[in-house]
Kinemage of the C-alpha trace (Angstrom):
@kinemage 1
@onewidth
@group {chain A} dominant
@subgroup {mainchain}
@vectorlist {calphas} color= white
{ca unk a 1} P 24.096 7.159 8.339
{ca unk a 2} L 21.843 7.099 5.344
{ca unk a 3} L 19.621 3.899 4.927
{ca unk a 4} L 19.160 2.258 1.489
{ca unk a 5} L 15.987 -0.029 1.636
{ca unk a 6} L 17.659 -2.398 -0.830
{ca unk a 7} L 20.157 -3.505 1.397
{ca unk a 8} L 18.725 -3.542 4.863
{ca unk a 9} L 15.322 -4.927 3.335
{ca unk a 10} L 17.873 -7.784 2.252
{ca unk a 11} L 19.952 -8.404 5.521
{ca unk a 12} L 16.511 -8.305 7.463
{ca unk a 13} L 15.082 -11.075 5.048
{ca unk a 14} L 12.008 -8.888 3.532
{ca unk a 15} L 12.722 -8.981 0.071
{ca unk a 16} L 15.280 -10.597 -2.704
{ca unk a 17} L 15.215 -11.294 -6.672
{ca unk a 18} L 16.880 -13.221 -8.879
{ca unk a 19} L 18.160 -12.716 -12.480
{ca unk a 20} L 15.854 -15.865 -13.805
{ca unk a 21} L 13.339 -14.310 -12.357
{ca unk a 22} L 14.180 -10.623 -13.997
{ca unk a 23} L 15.366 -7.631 -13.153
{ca unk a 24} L 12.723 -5.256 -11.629
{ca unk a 25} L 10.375 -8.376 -10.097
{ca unk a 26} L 11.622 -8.656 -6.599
{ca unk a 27} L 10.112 -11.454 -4.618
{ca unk a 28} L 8.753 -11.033 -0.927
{ca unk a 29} L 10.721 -14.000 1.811
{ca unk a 30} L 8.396 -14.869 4.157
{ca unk a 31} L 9.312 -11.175 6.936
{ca unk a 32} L 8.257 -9.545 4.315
{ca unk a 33} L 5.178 -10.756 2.989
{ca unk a 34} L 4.080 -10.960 6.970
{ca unk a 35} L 4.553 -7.278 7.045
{ca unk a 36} L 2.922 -6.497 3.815
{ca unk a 37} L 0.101 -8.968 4.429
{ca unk a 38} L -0.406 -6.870 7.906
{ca unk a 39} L -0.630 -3.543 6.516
{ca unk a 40} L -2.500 -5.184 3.622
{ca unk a 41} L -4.940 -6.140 5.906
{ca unk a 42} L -4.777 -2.870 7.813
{ca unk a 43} L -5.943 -0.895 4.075
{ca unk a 44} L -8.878 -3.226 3.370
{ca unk a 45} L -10.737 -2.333 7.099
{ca unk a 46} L -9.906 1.124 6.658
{ca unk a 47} L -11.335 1.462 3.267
{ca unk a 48} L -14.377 -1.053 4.780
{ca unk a 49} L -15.263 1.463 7.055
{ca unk a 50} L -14.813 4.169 4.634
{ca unk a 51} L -17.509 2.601 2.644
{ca unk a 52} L -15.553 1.251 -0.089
{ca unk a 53} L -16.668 -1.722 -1.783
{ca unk a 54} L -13.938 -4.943 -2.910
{ca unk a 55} L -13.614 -6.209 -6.317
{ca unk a 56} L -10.993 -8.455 -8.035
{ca unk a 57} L -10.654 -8.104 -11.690
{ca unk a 58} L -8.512 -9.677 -13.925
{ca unk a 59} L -4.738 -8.422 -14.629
{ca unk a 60} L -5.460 -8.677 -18.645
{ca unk a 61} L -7.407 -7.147 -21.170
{ca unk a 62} L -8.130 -6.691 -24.272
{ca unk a 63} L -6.066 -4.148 -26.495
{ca unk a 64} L -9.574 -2.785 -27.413
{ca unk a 65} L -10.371 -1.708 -23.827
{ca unk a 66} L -7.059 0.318 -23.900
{ca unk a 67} L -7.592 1.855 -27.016
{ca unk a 68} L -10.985 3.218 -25.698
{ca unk a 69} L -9.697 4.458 -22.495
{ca unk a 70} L -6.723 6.169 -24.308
{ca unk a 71} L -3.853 4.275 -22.443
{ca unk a 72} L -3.067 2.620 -25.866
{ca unk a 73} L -2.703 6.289 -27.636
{ca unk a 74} L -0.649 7.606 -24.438
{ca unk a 75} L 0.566 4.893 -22.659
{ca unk a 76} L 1.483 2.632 -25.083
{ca unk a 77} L 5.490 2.910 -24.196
{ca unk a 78} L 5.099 2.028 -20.694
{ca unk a 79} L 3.146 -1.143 -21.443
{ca unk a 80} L 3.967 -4.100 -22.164
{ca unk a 81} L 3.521 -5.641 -25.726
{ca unk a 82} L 0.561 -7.500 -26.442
{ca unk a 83} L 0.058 -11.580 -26.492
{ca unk a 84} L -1.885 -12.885 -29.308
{ca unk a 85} L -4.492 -16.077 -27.561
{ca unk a 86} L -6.962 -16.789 -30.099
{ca unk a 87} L -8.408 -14.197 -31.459
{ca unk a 88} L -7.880 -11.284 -28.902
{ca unk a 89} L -4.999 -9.073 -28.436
{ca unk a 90} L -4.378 -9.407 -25.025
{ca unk a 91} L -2.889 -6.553 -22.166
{ca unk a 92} L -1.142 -7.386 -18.819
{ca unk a 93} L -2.514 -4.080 -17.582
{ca unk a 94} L -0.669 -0.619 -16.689
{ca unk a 95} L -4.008 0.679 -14.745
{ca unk a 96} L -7.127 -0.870 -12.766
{ca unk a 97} L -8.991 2.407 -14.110
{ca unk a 98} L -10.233 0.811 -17.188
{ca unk a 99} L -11.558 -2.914 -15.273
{ca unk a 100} L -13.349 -0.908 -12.789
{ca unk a 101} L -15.177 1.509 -14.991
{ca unk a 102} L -16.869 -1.869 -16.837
{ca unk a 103} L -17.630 -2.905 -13.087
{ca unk a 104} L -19.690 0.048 -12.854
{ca unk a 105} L -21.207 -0.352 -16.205
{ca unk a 106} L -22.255 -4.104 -15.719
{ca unk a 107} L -25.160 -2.709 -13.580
{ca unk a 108} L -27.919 -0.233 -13.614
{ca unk a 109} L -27.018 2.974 -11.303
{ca unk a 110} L -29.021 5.133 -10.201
{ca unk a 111} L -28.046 8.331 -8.388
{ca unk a 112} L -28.949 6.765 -4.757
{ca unk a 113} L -25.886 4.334 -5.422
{ca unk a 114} L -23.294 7.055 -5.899
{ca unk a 115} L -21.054 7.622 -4.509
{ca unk a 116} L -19.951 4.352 -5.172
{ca unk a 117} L -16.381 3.812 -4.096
{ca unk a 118} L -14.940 0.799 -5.786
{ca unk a 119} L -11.607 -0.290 -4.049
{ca unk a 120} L -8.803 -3.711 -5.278
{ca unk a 121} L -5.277 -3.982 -4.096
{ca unk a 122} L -4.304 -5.837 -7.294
{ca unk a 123} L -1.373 -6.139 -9.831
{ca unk a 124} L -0.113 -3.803 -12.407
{ca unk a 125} L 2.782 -4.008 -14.743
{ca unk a 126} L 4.848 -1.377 -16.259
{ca unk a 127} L 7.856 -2.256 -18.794
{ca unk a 128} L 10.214 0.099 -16.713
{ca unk a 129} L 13.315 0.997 -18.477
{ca unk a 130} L 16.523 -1.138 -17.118
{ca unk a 131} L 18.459 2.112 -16.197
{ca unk a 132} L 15.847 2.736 -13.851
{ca unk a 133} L 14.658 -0.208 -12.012
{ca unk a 134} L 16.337 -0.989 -8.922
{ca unk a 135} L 15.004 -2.181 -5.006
{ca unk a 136} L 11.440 -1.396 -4.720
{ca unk a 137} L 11.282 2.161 -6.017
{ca unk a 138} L 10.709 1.098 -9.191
{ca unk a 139} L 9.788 -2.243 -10.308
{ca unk a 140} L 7.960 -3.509 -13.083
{ca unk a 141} L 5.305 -5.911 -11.317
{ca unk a 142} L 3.417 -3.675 -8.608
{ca unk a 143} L 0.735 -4.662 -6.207
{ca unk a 144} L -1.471 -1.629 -5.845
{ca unk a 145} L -3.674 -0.253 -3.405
{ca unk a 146} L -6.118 1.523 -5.816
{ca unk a 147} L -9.687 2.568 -5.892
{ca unk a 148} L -12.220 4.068 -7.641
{ca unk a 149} L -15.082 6.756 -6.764
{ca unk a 150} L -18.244 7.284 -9.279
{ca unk a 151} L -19.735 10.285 -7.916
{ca unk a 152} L -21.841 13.072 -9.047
{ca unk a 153} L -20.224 16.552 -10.308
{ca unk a 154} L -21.829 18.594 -7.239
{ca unk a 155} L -20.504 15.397 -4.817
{ca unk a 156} L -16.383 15.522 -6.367
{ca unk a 157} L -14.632 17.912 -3.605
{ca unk a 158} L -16.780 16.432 -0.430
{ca unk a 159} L -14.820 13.266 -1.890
{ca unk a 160} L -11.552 14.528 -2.463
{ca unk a 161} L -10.973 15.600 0.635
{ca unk a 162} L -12.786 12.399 2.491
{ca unk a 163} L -10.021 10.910 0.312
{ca unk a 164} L -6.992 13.601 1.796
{ca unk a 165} L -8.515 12.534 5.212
{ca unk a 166} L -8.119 8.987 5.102
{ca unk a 167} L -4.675 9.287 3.484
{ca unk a 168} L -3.871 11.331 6.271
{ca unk a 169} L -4.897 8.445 9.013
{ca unk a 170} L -3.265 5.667 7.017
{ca unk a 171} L 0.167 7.826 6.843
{ca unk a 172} L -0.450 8.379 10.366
{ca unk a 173} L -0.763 4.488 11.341
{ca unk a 174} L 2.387 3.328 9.105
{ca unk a 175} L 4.449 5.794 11.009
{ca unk a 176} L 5.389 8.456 8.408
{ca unk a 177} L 4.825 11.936 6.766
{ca unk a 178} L 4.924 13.031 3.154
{ca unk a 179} L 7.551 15.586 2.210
{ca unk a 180} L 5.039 17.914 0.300
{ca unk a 181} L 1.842 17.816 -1.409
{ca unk a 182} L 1.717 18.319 -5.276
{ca unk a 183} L -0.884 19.592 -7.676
{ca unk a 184} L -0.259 18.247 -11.261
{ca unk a 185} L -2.151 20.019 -14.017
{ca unk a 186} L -1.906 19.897 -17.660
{ca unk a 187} L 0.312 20.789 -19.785
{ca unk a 188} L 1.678 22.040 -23.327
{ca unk a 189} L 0.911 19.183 -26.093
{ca unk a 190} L -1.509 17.234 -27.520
{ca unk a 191} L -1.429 14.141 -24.990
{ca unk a 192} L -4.495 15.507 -22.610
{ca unk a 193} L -8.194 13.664 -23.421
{ca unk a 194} L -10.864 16.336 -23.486
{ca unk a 195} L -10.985 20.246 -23.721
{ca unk a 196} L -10.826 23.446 -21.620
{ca unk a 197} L -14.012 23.179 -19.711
{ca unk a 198} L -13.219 19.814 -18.589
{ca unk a 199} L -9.753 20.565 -17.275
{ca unk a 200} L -10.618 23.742 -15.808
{ca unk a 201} L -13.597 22.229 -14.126
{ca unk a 202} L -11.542 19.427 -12.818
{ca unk a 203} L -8.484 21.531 -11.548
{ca unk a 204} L -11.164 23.681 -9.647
{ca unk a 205} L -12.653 20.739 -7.737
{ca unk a 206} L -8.387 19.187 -6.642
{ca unk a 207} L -8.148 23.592 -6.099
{ca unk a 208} L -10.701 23.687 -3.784
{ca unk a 209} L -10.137 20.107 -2.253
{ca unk a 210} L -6.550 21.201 -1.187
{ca unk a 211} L -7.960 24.662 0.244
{ca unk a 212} L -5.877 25.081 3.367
{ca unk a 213} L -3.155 22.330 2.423
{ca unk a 214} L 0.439 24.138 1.339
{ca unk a 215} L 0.408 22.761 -2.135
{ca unk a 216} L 2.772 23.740 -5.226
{ca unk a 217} L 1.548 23.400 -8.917
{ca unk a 218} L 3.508 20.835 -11.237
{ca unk a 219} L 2.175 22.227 -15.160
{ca unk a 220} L 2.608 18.826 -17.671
{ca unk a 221} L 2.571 16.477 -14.543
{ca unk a 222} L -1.077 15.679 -15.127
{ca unk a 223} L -2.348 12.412 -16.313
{ca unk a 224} L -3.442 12.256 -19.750
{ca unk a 225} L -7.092 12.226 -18.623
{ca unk a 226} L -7.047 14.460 -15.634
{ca unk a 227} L -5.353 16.223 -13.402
{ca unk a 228} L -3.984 15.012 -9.916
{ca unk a 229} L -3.116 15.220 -6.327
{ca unk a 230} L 0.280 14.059 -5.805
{ca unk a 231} L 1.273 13.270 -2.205
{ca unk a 232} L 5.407 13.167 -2.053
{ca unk a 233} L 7.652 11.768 -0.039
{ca unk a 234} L 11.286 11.611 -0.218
{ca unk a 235} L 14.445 9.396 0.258
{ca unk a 236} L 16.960 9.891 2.541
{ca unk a 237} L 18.963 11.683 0.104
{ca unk a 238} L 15.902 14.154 -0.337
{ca unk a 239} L 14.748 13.343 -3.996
{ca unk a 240} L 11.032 13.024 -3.748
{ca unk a 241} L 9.027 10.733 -5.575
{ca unk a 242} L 5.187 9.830 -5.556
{ca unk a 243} L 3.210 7.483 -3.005
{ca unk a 244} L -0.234 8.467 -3.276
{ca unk a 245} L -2.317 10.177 -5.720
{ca unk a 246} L -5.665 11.670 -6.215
{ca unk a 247} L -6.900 12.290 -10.029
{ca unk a 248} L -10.829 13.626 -11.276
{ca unk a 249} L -11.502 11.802 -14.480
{ca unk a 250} L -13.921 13.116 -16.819
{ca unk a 251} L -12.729 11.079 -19.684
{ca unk a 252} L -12.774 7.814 -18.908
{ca unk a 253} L -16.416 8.057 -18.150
{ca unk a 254} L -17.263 9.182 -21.834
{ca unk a 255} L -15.186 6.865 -23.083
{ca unk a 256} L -17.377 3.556 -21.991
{ca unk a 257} L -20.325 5.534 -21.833
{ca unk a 258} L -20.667 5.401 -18.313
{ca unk a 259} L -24.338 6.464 -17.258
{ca unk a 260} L -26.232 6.156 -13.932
{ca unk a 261} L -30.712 7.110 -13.268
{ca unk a 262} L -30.518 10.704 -12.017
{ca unk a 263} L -32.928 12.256 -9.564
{ca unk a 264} L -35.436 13.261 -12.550
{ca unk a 265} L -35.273 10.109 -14.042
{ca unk a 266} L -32.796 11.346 -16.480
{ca unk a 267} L -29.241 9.639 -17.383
{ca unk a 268} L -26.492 11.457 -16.214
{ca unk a 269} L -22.506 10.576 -16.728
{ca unk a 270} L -20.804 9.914 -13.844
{ca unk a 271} L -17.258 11.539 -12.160
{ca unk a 272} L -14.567 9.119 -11.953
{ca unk a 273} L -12.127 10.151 -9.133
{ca unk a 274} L -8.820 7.608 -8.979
{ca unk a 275} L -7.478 7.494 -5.955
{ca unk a 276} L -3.822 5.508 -3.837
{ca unk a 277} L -3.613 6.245 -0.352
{ca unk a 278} L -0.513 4.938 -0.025
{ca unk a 279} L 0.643 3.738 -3.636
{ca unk a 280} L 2.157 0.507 -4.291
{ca unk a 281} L 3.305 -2.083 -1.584
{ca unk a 282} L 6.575 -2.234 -3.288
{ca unk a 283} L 7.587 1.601 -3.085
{ca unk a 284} L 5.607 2.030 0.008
{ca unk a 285} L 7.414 -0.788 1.944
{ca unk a 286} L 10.830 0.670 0.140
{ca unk a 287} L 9.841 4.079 2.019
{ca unk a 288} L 8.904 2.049 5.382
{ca unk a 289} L 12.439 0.534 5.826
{ca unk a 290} L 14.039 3.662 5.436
{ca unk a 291} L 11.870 5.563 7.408
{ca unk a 292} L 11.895 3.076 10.141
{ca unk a 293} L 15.675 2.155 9.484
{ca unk a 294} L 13.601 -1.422 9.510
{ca unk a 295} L 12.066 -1.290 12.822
{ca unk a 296} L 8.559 -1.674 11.964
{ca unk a 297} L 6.055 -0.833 14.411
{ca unk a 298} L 5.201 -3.723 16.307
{ca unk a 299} L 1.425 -3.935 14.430
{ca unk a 300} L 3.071 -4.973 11.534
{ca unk a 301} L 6.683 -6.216 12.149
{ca unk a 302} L 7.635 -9.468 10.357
{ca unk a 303} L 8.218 -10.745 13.800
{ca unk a 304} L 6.870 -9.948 16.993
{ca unk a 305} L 8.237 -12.066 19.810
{ca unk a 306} L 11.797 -13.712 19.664
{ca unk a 307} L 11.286 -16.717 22.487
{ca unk a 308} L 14.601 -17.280 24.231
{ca unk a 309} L 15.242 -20.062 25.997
{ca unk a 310} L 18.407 -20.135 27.920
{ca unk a 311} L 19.373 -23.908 27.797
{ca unk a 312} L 18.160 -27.100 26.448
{ca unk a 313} L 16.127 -27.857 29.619
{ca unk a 314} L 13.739 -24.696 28.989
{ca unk a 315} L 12.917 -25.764 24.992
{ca unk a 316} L 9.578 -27.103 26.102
{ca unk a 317} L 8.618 -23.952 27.644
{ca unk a 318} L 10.041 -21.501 24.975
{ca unk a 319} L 8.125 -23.932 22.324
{ca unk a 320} L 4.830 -23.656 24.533
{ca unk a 321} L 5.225 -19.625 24.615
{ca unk a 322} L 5.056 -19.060 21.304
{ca unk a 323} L 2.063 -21.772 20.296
{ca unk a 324} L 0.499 -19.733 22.851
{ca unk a 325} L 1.504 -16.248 20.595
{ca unk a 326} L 0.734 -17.797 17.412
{ca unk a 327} L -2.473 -19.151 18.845
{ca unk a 328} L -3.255 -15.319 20.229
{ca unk a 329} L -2.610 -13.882 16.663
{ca unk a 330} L 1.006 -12.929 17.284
{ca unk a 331} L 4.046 -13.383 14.891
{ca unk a 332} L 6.498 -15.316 17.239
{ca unk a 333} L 9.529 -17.247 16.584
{ca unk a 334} L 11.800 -19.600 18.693
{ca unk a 335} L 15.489 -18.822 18.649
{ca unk a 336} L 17.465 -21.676 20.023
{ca unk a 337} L 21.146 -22.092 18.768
{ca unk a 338} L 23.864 -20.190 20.041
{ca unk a 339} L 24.666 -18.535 22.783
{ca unk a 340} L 22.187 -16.545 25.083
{ca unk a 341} L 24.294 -13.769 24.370
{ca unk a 342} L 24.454 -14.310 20.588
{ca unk a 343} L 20.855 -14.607 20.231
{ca unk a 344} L 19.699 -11.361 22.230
{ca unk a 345} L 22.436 -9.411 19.568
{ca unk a 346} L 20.555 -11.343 16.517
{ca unk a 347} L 17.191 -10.546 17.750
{ca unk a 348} L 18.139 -6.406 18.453
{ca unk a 349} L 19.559 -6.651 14.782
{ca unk a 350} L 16.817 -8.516 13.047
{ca unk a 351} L 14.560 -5.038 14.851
{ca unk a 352} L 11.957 -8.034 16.452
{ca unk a 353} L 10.447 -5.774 18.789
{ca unk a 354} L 9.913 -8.422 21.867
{ca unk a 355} L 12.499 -10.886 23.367
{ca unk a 356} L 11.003 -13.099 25.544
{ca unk a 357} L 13.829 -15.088 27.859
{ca unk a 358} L 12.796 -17.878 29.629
{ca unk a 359} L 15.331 -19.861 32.062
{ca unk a 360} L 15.873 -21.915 35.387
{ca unk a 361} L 13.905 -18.882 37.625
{ca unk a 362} L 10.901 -18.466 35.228
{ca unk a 363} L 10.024 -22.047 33.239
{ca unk a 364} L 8.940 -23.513 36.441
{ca unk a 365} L 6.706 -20.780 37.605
{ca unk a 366} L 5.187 -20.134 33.724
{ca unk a 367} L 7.459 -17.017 34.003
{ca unk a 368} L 8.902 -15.355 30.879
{ca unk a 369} L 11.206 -11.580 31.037
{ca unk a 370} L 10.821 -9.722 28.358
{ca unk a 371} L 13.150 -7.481 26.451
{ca unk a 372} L 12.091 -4.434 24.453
{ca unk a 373} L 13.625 -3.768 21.195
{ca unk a 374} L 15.235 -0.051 22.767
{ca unk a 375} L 17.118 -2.587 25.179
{ca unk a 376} L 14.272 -1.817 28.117
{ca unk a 377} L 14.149 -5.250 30.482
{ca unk a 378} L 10.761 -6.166 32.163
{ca unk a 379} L 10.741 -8.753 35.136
{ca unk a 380} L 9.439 -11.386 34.963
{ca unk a 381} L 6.040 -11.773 34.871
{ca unk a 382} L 3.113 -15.026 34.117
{ca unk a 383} L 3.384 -15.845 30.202
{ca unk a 384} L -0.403 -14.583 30.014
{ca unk a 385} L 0.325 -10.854 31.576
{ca unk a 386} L 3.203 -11.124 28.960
{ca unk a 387} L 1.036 -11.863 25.888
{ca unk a 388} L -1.622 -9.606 26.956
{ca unk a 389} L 0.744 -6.725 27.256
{ca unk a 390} L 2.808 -7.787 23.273
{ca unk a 391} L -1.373 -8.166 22.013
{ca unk a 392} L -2.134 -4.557 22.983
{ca unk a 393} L 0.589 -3.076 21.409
{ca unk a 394} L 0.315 -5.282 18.095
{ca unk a 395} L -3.325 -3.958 17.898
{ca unk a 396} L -3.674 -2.140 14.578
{ca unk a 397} L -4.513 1.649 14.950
{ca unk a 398} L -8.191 1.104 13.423
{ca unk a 399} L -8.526 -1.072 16.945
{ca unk a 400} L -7.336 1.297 19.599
């Protein structure tokens, strides 16, 4: 059976929207934003270790920033219209690229700072067409997890591919593969910032960055300033789409006048390499609950442990169990009405990965049996063997 995200991300209380709110700005329910905050959290140590430094910028600007960067001139249709405060002509932004080249410029650099990796899982918006908008493919408010690498010329493809690597672990740790790896280069028209040299140059470096990856070209899928990795994935019907994305950027550099000390004392213009390792939370959570036909991987499931208790007299107990799992850092619920029997058939639909049932035999003794989510039953064992055993398997990857 084929799985649509925007229904079962609905019936397992991830995501909704609302026309007052508008069409193409879902809201996260509270599953949701525990799984996003998880993988969230997840990006941010992975990129910490990966020597990326973590900004916040603002998600306005001035018109003036976009006109230098060239998103005005080529970009302009998929942005929304500008608000007049004062006297500035204020953006809600389509791109971080622009905020985090003026981070770089708001110090001295000097070439014992490069590269500097420059990372923000912030928000974006995009005026999306209405025909097109729908679930969390494409939305028109994204959260994305972007970054930034200033880097010499002779340090680009050592970067790239640290860049390919890490993608590689995060696809690895959320439990999927992409469908096929795209390189987008320019094409006919006069949309594409800078000349020859500069897109030859920069298709070289992605060229030799992807040497040994199975790769097809995409001519006219570039971005205006640069070419790109694109890493694909597809739905269950088998239309791909992009996640993540990899783009050298010779432009925007020249366009704010981005310099840094070189090694003779000299000023040299840095390389500005974009990169997403796994796009925006909205489409990447949209791939996630199809992949995963919404059983997340118990790291970062909305829900870890379902606490059953069997009657009224075990409450205390089942209540006591999952302070204890909250307390330990787990996500863990108390289900309490219905049936026994009803509530072990809503837990293995709602995809919680632990039941924990605790009745006559096992509140006395601090006992609790646990159910797996593939319908596996453990005996009964002390509430602290239980917790241990749910704690190691909620680790996050970058912890094992």
């Amino acid at each position: 059976m084929i799985v649509d995200h925007r229904r079962l991300g609905r019936e397992l209380d991830l995501f909704d929207s609302d026309p007052l709110i508008g069409a193409g700005l879902p809201f996260w329910l509270p599953g949701g934003a525990a799984a996003r905050h998880a993988v969230e959290s997840y990006l941010y140590e992975l990129e910490r270790r990966a020597g990326y430094r973590h900004v916040h910028s603002p998600a306005l600007g001035k018109r003036q920033m976009y006109e230098m960067s060239g998103h005005w001139r080529n970009y302009a249709e998929d942005m929304w219209p500008s608000m007049r405060v004062g006297g500035d002509e204020l953006v809600l932004r389509p791109s971080q690229c622009p905020h985090h080249a003026l981070i770089f410029k708001s110090r001295q650099r000097s070439y014992r700072d490069l590269p500097l990796r420059i990372a923000e899982l912030g928000p974006m918006y995009r005026s999306e067409r209405s025909g097109v908008i729908g679930g969390l493919g494409r939305v028109r408010s994204i959260q994305l997890n972007d970054a930034h690498i200033f880097c010499a010329r002779d340090q680009v493809s050592a970067e790239v591919a640290g860049v390919l690597r890490l993608m590689r672990e995060a696809h690895a740790a959320l439990g999927f593969e992409p469908s096929s790896y795209r390189l987008s280069l320019r094409g006919e028209g006069g949309k594409y910032a800078g000349d020859d040299a500069m897109w030859d140059l920069a298709s070289a470096l992605l060229r030799e960055a992807l040497d040994g990856v199975d790769y097809s070209e995409a001519p006219g899928e570039a971005a205006f300033y640069g070419p790109k990795i694109d890493v694909q994935i597809a739905d269950p019907l088998g239309r791909e789409s992009t996640l993540a994305t990899i783009q050298v950027d010779f432009h925007q550099p020249a366009a704010f006048d981005l310099e840094y000390v070189d090694a003779r004392g000299g000023r040299s213009r840095p390389v500005m390499v974009h990169r997403s390792l796994v796009g925006s939370m909205e489409r990447l959570f949209g791939h996630l609950i199809e992949v995963h036909r919404g059983a997340f991987p118990v790291w970062y499931a909305p829900v870890q442990l379902a606490v059953l208790p069997v009657g009224e007299e075990q409450d205390g107990a089942a209540r006591a169990l999952a302070a204890a799992a909250v307390e330990a850092g787990l996500r863990a619920e108390v289900h309490a009405e219905g049936s026994i029997g009803a509530r072990v058939r809503a837990v293995a639909e709602r995809k919680i990965p632990y039941g924990g049932v605790i009745g006559s035999r096992e509140a006395p003794d601090g006992l609790v049996a646990l159910r797996h989510r593939d319908g596996r039953q453990v005996p009964a064992r002390p509430v602290a063997a239980a917790l241990d055993e749910i704690r190691e398997a909620a680790r996050p990857p970058r912890s094992r």
